[in-house]
C-alpha positions as CSV (number, residue, x, y, z in Angstrom):
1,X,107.2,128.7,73.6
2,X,110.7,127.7,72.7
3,X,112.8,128.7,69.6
4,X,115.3,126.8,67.9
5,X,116.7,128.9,65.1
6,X,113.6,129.8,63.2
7,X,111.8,126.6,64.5
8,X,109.3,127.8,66.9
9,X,108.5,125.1,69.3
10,X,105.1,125.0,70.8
11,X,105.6,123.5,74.8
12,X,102.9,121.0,76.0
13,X,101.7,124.8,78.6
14,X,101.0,126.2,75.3
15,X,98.1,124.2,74.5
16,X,94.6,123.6,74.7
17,X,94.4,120.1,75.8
18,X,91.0,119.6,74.8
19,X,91.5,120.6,71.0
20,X,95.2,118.8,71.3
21,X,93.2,115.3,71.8
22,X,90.2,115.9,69.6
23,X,91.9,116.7,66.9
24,X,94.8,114.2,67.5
25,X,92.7,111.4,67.4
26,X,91.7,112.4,64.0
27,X,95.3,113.2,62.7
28,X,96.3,109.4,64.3
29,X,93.2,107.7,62.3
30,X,94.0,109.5,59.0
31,X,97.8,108.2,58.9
32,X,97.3,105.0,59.9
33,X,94.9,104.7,57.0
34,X,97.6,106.1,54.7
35,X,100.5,104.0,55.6
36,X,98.9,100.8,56.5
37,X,99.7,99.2,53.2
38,X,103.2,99.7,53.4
39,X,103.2,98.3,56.9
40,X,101.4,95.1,55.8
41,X,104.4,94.7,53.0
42,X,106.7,95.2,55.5
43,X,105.8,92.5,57.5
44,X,105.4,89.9,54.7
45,X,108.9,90.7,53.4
46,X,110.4,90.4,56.8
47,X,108.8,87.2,57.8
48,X,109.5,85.3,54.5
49,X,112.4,83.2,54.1
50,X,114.6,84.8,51.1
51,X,112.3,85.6,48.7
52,X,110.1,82.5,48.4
53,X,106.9,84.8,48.1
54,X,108.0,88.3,47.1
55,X,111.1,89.6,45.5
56,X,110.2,92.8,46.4
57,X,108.5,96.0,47.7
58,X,106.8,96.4,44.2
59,X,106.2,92.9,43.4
60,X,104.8,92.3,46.8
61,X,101.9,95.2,46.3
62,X,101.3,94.1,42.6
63,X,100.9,90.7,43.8
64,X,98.0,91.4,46.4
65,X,96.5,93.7,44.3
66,X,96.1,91.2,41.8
67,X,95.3,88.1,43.8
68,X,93.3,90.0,46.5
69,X,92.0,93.1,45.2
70,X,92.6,96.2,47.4
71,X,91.1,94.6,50.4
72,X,94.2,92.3,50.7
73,X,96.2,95.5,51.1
74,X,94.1,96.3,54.4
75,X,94.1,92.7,56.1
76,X,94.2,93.2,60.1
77,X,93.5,97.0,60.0
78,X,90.2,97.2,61.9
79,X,92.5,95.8,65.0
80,X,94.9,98.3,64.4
81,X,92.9,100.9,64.7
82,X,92.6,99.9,68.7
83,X,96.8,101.6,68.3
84,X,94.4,105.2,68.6
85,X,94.8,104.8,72.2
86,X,98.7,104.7,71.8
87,X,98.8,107.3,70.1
88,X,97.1,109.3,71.9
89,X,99.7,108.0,74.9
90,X,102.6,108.2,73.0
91,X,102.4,111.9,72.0
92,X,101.1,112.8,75.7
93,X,104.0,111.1,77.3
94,X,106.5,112.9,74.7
95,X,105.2,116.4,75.6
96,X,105.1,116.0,79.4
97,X,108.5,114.3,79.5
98,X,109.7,116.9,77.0
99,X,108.6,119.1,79.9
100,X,109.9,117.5,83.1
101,X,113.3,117.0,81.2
102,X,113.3,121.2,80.8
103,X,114.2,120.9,84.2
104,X,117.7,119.1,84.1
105,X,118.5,120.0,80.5
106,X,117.8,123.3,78.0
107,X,119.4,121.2,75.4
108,X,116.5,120.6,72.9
109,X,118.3,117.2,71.5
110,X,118.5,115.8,74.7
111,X,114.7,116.6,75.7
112,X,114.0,114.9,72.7
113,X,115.9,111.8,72.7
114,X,114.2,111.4,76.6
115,X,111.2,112.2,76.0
116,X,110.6,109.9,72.6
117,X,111.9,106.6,74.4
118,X,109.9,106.9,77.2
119,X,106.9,107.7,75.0
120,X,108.1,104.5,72.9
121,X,108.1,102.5,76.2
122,X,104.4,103.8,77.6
123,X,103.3,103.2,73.6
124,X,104.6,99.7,72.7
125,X,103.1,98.3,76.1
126,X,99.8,99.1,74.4
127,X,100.3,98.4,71.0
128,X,102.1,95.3,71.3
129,X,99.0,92.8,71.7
130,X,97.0,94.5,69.0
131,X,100.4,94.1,66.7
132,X,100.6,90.6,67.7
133,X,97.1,89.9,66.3
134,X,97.5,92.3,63.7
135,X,100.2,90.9,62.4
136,X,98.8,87.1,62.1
137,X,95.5,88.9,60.3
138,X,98.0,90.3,57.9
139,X,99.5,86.8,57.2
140,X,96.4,85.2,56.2
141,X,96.2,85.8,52.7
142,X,99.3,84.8,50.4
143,X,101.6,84.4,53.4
144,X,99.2,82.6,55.9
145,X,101.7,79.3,55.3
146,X,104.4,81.8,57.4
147,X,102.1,82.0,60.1
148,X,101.2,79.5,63.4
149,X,97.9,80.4,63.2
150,X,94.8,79.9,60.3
151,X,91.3,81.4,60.3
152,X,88.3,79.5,59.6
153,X,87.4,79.4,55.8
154,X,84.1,81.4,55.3
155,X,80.7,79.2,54.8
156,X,79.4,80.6,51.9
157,X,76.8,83.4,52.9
158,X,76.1,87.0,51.6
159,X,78.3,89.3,51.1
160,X,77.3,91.3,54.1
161,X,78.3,88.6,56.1
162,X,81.5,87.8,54.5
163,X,82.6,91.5,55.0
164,X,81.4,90.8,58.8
165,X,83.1,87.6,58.9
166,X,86.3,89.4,57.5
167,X,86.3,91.9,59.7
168,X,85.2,90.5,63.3
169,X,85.1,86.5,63.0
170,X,89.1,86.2,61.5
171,X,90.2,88.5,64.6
172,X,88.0,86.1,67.3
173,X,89.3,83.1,65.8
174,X,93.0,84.4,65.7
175,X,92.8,85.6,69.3
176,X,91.3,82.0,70.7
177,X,94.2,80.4,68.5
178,X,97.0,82.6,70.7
179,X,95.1,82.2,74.2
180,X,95.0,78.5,73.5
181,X,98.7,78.1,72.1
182,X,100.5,80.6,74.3
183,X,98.0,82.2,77.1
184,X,98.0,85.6,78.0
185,X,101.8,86.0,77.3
186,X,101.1,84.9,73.8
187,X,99.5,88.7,73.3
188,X,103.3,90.0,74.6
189,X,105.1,87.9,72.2
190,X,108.3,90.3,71.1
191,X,107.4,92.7,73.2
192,X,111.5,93.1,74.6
193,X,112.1,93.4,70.5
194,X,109.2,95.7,69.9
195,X,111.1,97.9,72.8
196,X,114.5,97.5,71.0
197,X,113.3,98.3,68.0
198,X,111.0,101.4,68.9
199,X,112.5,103.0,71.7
200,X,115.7,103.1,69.5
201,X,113.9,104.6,67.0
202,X,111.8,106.6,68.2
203,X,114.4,108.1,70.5
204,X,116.6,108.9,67.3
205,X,113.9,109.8,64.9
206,X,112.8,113.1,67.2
207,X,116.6,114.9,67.8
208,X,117.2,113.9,63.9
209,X,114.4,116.0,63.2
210,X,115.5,118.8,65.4
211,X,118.7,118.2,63.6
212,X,117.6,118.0,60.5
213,X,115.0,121.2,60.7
214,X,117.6,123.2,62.5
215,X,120.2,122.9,59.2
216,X,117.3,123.2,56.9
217,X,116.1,126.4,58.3
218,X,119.3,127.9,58.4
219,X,119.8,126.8,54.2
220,X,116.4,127.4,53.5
221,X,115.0,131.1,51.9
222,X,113.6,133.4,54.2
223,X,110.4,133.4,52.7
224,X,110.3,129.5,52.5
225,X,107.3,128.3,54.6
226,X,108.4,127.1,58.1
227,X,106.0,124.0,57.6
228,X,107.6,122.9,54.5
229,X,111.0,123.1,56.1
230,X,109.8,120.6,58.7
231,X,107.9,118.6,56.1
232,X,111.6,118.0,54.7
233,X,113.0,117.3,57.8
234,X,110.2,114.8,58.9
235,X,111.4,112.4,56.4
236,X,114.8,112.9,56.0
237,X,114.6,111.9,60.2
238,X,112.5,108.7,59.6
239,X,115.3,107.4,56.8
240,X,117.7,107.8,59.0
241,X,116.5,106.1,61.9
242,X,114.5,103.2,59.8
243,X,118.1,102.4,58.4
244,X,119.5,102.1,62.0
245,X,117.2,99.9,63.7
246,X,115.5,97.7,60.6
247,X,117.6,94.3,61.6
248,X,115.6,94.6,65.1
249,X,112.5,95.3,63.5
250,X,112.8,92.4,61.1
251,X,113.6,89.9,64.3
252,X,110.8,91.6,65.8
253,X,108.3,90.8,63.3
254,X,109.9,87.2,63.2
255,X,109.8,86.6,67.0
256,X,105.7,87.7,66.7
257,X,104.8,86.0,63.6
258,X,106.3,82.5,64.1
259,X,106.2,82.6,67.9
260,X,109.7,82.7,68.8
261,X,110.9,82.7,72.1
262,X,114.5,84.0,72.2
263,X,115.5,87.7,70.2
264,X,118.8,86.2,70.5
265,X,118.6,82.8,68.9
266,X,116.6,84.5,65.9
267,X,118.6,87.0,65.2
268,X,121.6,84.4,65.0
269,X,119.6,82.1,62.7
270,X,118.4,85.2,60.6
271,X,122.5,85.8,60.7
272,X,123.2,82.4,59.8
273,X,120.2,81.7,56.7
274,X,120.5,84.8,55.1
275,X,123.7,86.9,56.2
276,X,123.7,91.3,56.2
277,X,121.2,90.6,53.7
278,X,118.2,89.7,55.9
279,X,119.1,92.7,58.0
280,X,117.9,94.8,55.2
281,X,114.9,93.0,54.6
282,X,111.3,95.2,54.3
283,X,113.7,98.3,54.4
284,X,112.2,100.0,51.8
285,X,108.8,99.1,52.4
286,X,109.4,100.2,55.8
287,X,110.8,103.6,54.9
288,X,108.4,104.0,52.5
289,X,105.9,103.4,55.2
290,X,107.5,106.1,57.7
291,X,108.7,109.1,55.3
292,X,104.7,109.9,54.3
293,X,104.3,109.1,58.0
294,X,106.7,111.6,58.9
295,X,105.0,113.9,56.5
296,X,101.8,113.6,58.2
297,X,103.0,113.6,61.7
298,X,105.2,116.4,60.9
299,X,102.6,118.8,59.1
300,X,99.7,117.1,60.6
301,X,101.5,117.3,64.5
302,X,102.6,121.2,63.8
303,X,99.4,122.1,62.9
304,X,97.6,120.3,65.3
305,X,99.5,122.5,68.2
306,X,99.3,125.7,66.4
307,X,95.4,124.7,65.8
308,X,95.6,123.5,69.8
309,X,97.2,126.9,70.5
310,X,96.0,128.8,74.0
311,X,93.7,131.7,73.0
312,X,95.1,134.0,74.6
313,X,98.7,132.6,72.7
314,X,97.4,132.9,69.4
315,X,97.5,136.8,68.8
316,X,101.5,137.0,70.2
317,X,102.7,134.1,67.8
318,X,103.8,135.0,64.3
319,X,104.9,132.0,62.3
């Protein structure tokens, strides 16, 4: 077990891999469902052009409240829920790279920054088909006119099978509509701007929480709660890194949505139609998405090690 100030780090030897994935898969399910909202805003606000639809983070959720009820808020989740598996690869990837870069490096910033791209790169090769169909399920309420692709409308049935139709028929009928248009490659649409979006980011987001946890521990009381310290830090890291990479994640969303080809030639005509101003577009959705996401991983992710702990650890570690 490393420490960083007062920041005790739990190494991936530390742990009890078979509490570390049980409960993981858990801590992944529960945030997803928190955030996913936010996510779905995100995406609308990025792919519109100006503000045609929504004028803003706010207006966007009051809108789909209003027209679609809570529901509309969850559109395309059941498919993202497949993203459990890259998850579960992503945070498995960061710890064992965290400890083959040990090797090379003691410096904790740099075993970071390694060890969260690569995690980004195993991750996004999983989770960019179920985005790209996520995505199009997302558009198919008040933004469905931004999207290639339309679902059948419902025949009018019971409610039962409307809620089936919602959740199963809409995803079959988007996923023949991409196989026909684009083939297999359609499912790895932005996938080279998924990469430079989210290795970036995740590659920053973990040393700016060293960083960030580091100073805070130092300022902080000595009776302050080491968990609360991180809880600051989580956040304060997903800002930072959100701000940095948002113009790629808004040609990213573009390039998936309306089946772009080139990250180049979009990001040009994004330049062109709505200047430094589109860079910034779903900003605050999406760092409203990622600080409570930080939260979670960050409180959730610390406990779930200490809670993953060896036994024959947990008696020698005093937090």
């Amino acid at each position: 077990m490393q420490q960083k100030g007062t920041i005790q780090i739990i190494e991936w030897e530390d742990l009890d891999k078979r509490k570390f994935y049980s409960l993981g898969v858990f801590m992944t399910m529960t945030t997803r469902l928190t955030v996913y909202p936010a996510s779905l805003i995100r995406t609308l606000l990025q792919v519109q052009r100006g503000q045609a639809l929504y004028t803003g983070t706010l207006d966007a959720f009051c809108k789909i409240l209003r027209a679609e009820g809570l529901r509309g808020l969850y559109r395309g989740f059941m498919v993202s829920t497949f993203t459990l598996v890259s998850g579960q690869a992503y945070i498995t990837t960061y710890e064992l790279v965290r400890k083959y870069a040990s090797r090379y490096s003691p410096s904790n910033t740099v075993k970071s920054l390694v060890a969260g791209g690569a995690a980004s790169l195993v991750a996004q090769t999983i989770t960019v088909p179920i985005d790209v169909v996520s995505q199009q399920l997302m558009m198919q309420g008040q933004g469905e006119h931004l999207t290639r692709f339309k679902v059948k409308a419902p025949a009018a049935a019971s409610s039962s099978s409307k809620r089936g139709r919602f959740s199963f028929g809409q995803t079959r009928d988007i996923v023949v509509q991409i196989c026909a248009a684009d083939g297999f490659r359609g499912f790895y649409r932005g996938y080279v701007a998924s990469l430079l979006t989210y290795i970036p980011n995740s590659a920053l987001w973990w040393p700016f929480y060293h960083f960030y946890s580091e100073r805070l521990s130092n300022l902080a009381p000595s009776n302050c709660p080491q968990l609360m310290v991180l809880a600051v830090a989580g956040p304060m890291a997903a800002a930072t890194a959100s701000t940095i990479t948002n113009p790629m994640d808004v040609v990213r969303a573009r390039v998936q949505v309306e089946g772009r080809s080139s990250v180049i030639d979009t990001f040009k005509q994004l330049l062109a139609e709505e200047g430094a101003r589109g860079m910034t577009k779903g900003l605050s959705a999406r760092i409203i998405a990622a600080m409570p996401t930080s939260v979670l991983i960050v409180v959730g992710y610390e406990s779930l090690k200490r809670l993953s702990l060896r036994a024959d650890l947990v008696e020698s570690r005093h937090w």
